[in-house]
C-alpha positions as CSV (number, residue, x, y, z in Angstrom):
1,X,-76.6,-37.6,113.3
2,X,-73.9,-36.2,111.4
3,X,-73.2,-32.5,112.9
4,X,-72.4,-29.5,110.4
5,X,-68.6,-28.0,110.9
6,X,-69.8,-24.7,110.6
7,X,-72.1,-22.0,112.9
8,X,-75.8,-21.9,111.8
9,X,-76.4,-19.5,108.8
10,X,-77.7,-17.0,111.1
11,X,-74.2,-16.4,112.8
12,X,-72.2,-14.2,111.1
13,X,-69.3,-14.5,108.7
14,X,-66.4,-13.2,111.8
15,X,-67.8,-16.1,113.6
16,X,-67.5,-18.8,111.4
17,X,-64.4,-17.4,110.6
18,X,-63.6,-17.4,114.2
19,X,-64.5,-21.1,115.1
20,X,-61.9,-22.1,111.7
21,X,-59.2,-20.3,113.1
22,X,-59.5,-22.1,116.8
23,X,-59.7,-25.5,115.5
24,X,-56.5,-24.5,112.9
25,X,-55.0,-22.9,116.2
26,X,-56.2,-26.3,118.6
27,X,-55.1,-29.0,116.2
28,X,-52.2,-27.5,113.2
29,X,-49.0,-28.4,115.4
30,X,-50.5,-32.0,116.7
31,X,-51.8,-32.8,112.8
32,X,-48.0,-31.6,111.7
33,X,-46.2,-33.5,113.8
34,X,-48.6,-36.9,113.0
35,X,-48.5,-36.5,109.1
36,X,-44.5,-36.6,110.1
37,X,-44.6,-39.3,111.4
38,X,-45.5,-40.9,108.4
39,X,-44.2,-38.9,105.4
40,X,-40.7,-38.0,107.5
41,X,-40.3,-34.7,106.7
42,X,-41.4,-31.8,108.3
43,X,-42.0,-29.6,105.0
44,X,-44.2,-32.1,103.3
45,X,-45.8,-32.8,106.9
46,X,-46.9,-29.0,106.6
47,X,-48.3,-28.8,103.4
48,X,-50.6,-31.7,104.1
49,X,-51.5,-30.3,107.0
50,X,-52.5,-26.9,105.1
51,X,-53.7,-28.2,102.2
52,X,-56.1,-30.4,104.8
53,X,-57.1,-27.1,106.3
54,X,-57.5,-25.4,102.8
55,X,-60.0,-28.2,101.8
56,X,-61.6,-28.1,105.3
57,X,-62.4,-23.8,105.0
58,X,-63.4,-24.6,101.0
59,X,-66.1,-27.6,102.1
60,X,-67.5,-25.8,105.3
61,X,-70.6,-25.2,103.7
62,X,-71.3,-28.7,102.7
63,X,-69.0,-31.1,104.9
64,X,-70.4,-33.2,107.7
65,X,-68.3,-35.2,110.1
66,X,-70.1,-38.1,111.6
67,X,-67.5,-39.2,113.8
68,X,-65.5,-36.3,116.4
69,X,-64.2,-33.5,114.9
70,X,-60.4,-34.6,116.5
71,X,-61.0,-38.0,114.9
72,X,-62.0,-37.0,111.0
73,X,-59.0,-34.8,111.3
74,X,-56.7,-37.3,112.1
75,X,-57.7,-39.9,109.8
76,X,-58.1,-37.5,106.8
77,X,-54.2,-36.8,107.7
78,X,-53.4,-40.1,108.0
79,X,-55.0,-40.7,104.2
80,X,-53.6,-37.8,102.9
81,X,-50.0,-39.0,104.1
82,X,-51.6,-42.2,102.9
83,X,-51.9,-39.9,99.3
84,X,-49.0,-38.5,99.1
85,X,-46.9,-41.8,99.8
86,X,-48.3,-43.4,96.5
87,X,-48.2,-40.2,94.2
88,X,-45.0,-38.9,95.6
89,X,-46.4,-35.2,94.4
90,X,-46.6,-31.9,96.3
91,X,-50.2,-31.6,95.2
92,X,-52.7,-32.4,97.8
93,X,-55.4,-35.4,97.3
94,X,-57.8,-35.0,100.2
95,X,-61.0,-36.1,99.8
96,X,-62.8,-34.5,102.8
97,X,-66.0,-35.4,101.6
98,X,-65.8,-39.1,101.8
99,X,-67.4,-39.9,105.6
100,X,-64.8,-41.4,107.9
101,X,-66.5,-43.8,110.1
102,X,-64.6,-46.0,111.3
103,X,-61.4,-44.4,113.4
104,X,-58.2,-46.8,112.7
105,X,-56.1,-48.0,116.4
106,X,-53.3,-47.0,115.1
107,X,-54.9,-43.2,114.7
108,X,-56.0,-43.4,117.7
109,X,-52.6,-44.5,119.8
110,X,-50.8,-41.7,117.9
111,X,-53.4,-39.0,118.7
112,X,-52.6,-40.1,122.2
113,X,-49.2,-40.1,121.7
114,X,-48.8,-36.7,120.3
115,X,-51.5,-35.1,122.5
116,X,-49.2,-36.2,125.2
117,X,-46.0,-34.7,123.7
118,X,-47.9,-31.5,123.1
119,X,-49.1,-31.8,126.8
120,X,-45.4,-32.3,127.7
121,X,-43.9,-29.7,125.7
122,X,-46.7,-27.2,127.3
123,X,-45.0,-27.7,130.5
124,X,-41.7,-27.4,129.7
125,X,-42.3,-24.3,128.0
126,X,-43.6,-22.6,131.7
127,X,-40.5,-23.4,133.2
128,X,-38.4,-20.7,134.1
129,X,-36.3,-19.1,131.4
130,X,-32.8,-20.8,132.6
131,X,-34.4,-24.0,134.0
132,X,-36.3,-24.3,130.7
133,X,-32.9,-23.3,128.5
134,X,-31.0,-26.4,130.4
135,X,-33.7,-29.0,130.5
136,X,-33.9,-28.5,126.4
137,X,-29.9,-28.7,126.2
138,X,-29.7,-31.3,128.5
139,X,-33.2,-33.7,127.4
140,X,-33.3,-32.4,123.7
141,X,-30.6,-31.6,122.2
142,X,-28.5,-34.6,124.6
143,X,-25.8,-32.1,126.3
144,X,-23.7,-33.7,128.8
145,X,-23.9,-31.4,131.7
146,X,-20.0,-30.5,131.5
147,X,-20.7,-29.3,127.8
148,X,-23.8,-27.0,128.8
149,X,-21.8,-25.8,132.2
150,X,-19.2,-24.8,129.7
151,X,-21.2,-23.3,127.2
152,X,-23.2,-21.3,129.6
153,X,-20.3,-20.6,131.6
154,X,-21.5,-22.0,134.5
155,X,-20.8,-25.0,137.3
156,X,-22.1,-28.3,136.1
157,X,-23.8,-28.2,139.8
158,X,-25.4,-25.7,139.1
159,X,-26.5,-27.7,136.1
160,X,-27.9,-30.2,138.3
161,X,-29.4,-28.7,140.1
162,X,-31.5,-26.7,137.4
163,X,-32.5,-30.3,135.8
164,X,-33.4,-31.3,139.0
165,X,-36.0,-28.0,139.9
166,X,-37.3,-29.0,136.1
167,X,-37.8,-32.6,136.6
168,X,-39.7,-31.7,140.3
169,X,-42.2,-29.0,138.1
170,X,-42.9,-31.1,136.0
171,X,-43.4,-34.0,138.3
172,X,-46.1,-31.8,140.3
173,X,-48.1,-32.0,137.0
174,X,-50.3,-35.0,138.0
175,X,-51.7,-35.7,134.1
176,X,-48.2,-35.7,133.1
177,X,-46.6,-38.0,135.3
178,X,-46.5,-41.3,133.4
179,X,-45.8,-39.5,130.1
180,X,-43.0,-37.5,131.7
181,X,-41.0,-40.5,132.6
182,X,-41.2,-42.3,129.2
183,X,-40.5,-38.8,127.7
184,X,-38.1,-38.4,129.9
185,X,-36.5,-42.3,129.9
186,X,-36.4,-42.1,126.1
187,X,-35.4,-38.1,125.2
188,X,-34.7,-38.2,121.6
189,X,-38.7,-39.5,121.3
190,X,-39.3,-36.0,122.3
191,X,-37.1,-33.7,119.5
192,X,-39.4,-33.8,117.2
193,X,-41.5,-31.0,118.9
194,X,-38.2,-29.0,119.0
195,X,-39.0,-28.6,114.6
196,X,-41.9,-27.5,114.9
């Protein structure tokens, strides 16, 4: 049974309003960094992005997702990268009131992907202010530790031994493990959540 995106016409207008602005809140940076993914530029990856949540707060009266929420939202980015692609315009062409039914793998692997970036990036950004500062010179922006000891003005051991309190946090982080390494293994897989 397909389930309505918005509260039951008894609720009132703050609360509808309410439940749009967690799911923009939940799911705008994950959408903007998938719709990057395939149109290659973070610009264009925001406008589809907002122009799918502009079409999602215009149909909230009518629209019914029969599939997850997370899943419709995905796919309708993937087809409006999809759109955007062939027409090479800035206008948007979502069609959110075609059903999506069927959830493509390949939507499904990136959501994974990206949730797990986002997961990652979560962490990192609860590090301590000068661990966190290091880790990002050091894993993001790929600062040999003699180039962020000089730039900081500070011993390379020192250095070390910042990554090295970073890498043990986030180690602790049990759901994060497996992600951390590959992140970790493979850093420039990780800058794009630096744009964002």
């Amino acid at each position: 049974m397909a389930r309505p995106l918005t509260s039951s016409s008894e609720q009132a207008k703050t609360d509808e309003y309410s439940q749009f602005k967690m799911l923009f809140d939940e799911y705008y940076r994950p959408l903007t960094v998938f719709a990057m993914q395939y149109v290659g530029d973070m610009d264009t990856a925001r406008e589809i992005v907002q122009g799918f949540f502009v079409k999602l707060w215009e149909s909230r009266e009518t629209l019914r997702i029969k599939v997850s929420v997370k899943a419709y939202f995905y796919q309708s980015i993937k087809n409006a990268c999809y759109n955007y692609s062939k027409s090479r315009h800035r206008r948007m062409d979502i069609n959110t009131e075609m059903p999506v039914t069927v959830v493509e793998e390949d939507v499904l692997d990136r959501m994974i992907e990206i949730e797990s970036k986002e997961r990652l990036y979560k962490a990192i950004e609860k590090l301590p202010d000068r661990c966190k500062k290091i880790f990002k010179m050091s894993r993001f922006k790929q600062m040999k530790h003699a180039e962020i000891a000089k730039k900081l003005n500070i011993s390379e051991k020192t250095i070390e031994s910042q990554i090295s309190i970073a890498v043990k946090k986030l180690m602790k982080l049990k759901k994060l493990l497996l992600i951390f390494f590959y992140y970790i293994l493979f850093p420039g897989c990780i800058a794009v959540m630096v744009l964002i």
